[in-house]
N, C-alpha and C positions, 0 to 999 in steps of 0.2 A: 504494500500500500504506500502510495506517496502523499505526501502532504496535499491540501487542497485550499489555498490559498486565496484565488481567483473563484468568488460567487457570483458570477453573474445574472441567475434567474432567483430572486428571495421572495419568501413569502414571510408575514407578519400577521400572526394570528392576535385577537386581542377584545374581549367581550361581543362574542357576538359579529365582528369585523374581520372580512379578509382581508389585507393588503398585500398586492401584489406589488415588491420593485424589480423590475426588467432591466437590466444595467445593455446599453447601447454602445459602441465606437462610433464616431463619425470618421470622415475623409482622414482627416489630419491624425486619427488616433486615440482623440478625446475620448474621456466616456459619458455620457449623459442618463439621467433616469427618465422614465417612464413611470407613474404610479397609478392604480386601479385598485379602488374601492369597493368591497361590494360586500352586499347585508345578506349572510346567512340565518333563513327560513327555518328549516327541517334541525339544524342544530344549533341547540342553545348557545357554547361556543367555542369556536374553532381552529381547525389547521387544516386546512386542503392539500389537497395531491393530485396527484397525475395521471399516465398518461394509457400508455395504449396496450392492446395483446390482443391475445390468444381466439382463434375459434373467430369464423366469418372469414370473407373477405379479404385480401393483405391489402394496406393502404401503401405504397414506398414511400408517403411523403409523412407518413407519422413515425417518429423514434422513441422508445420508452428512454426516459432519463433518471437516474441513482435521484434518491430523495434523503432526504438528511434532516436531520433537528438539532440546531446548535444550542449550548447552551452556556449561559455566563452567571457568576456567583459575585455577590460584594467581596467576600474574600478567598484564595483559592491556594492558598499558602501552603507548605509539607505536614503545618499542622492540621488543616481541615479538609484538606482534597478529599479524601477519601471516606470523610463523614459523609459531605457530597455525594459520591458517589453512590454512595450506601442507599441516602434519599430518596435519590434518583431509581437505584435498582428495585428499592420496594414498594414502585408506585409502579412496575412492569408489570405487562398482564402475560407473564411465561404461559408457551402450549403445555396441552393438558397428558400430551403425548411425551414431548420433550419438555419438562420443567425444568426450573435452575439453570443455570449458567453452566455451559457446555466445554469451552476453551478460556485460557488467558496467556495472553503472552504482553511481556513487557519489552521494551523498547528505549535504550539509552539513547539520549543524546540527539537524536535526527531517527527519521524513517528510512535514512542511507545508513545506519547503521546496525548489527545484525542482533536479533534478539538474548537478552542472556537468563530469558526461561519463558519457557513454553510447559505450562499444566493441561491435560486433555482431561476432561471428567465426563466419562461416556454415560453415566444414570443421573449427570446432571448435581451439583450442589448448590445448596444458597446461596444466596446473595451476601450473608454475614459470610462464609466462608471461603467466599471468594473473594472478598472485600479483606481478610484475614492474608489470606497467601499474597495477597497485590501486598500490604501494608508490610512486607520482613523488608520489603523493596522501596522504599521510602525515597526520592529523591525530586527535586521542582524540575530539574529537565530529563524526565524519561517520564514514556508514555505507557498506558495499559489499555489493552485490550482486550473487552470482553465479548464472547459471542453467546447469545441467546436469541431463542425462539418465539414465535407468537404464532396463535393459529388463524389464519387467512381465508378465506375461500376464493380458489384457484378454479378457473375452469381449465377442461384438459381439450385443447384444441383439436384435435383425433373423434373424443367419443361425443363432445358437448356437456359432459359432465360436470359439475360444480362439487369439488370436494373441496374440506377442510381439512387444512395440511399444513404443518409445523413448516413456518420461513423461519429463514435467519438472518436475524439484526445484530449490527456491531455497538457495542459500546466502548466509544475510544475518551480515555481520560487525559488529559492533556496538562503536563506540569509548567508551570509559567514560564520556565527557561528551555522547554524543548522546542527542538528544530526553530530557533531564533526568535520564538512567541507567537507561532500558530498561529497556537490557543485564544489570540485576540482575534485572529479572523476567525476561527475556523469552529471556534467555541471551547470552552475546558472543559467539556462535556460534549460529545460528540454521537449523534446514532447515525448509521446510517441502513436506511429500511433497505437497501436492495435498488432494482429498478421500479420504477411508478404505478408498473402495469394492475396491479390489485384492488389500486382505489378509484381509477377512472375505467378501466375497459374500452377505451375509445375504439377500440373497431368490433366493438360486441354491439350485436341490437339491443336496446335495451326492452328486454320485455319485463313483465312482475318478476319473476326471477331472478333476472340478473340483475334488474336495478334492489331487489333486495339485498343481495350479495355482496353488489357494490356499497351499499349505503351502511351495510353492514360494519363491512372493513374500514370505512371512512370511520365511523361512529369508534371502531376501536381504536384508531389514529386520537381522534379526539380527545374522547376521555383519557390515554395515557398524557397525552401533554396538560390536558386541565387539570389533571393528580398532580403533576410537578410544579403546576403553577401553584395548590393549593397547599404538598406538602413534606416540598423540597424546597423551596423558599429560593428559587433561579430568579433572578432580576432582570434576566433579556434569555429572550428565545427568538428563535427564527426559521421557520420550516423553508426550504429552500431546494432547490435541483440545479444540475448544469446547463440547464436550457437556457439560450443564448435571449431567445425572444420569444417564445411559446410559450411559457409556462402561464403565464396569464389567458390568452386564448383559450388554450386547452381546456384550464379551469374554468371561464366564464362559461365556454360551451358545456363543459359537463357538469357543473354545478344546476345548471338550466333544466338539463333532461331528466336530473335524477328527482329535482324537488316535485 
């Protein structure tokens, strides 16, 4: 994994409110914003997502894009990263299949430099005990990484099927002196869900079904970010993807068809 520096497509969730910033270049290279407000109906309040998959039709001119949730803390010091963290992990809604936190590996110094521990925990362990093995490792510039599951429902593009099925999401903790301070853009807390395709379906029809499905997995997007708003006590968040100019389209349009 490389560091991710460069957000161009962000999203800002916030009572009720989505804001979309679309970061632009012009001729010369500049960047300029784009902003797009818009009032979510169906859920009280929010984060939206993206974009496209599985089953129908193929569009070439639709890409699913990595979707991320950054997050930032008043203090993020060697004393309390990891309470942080902790916060954060048990406001997670782990699958029912795969619970607990699956992998960690930490990360000295930079993401160019190579791991100096890797735990696999194949039946899964808490969130304290994972939060315990990161903490012998203590340091503001090395990172952890945690992976964990949540269950989704995926359609299988072959049968049309809609099963629910354990994804895996990263938990990257970002200490204030690694890889030159990230952790300011990128968040000191970092998920990253995967590609988008789960929460918009953009090349699925949307019938009662699927737009259940979809509104589904939206709704569990939601409520894990309003848990950490209410009990993780992050002071900036920002749902965000690498979409250059889309991520607000995408969203208008499929926030439209689902409500």
């Amino acid at each position: 994994m490389g560091t991710q520096v460069i957000v161009p497509g962000l999203a800002k969730i916030s009572q009720g409110w989505i804001t979309i910033h679309t970061r632009h270049k012009d001729s010369a290279g500049y960047g300029s914003h784009q902003t797009n407000r818009l009032h979510q109906t169906p859920v009280p309040s929010l984060k939206r997502l993206q974009s496209d998959v599985d089953g129908g039709a193929v569009d070439e001119g639709i890409v699913a894009d990595p979707l991320y949730l950054s997050l930032w803390f008043p203090s993020f010091d060697e004393q309390n990263m990891m309470a942080h963290a902790l916060a954060v992990l048990r406001q997670f809604p782990f699958s029912a299949a795969r619970p607990g936190v699956a992998y960690l590996a930490v990360h000295p110094v930079s993401w160019n430099e190579p791991t100096i521990l890797e735990r696999r925990f194949p039946s899964g362990v808490s969130p304290e005990d994972a939060i315990n093995v990161a903490s012998d490792l203590l340091h503001e510039d090395y990172a952890y990484m945690f992976d964990l599951h949540w269950d989704l429902w995926i359609l299988d593009p072959a049968t049309k099927q809609w099963t629910l099925a354990p994804s895996r999401v990263q938990m990257i903790v970002q200490g204030e002196d690694f890889d030159e301070g990230a952790a300011e853009g990128t968040g000191q807390i970092e998920f990253d869900f995967g590609l988008d395709t789960p929460f918009l379906q953009e090349q699925v029809e949307l019938n009662a079904e699927a737009e259940d499905r979809v509104r589904t997995n939206v709704h569990k997007l939601v409520d894990f970010t309003n848990k950490i708003e209410q009990n993780a006590h992050a002071n900036g968040r920002l749902l965000w993807s690498d979409s250059e100019d889309n991520l607000a389209q995408k969203l208008i349009a499929r926030l439209q068809k689902v409500q």
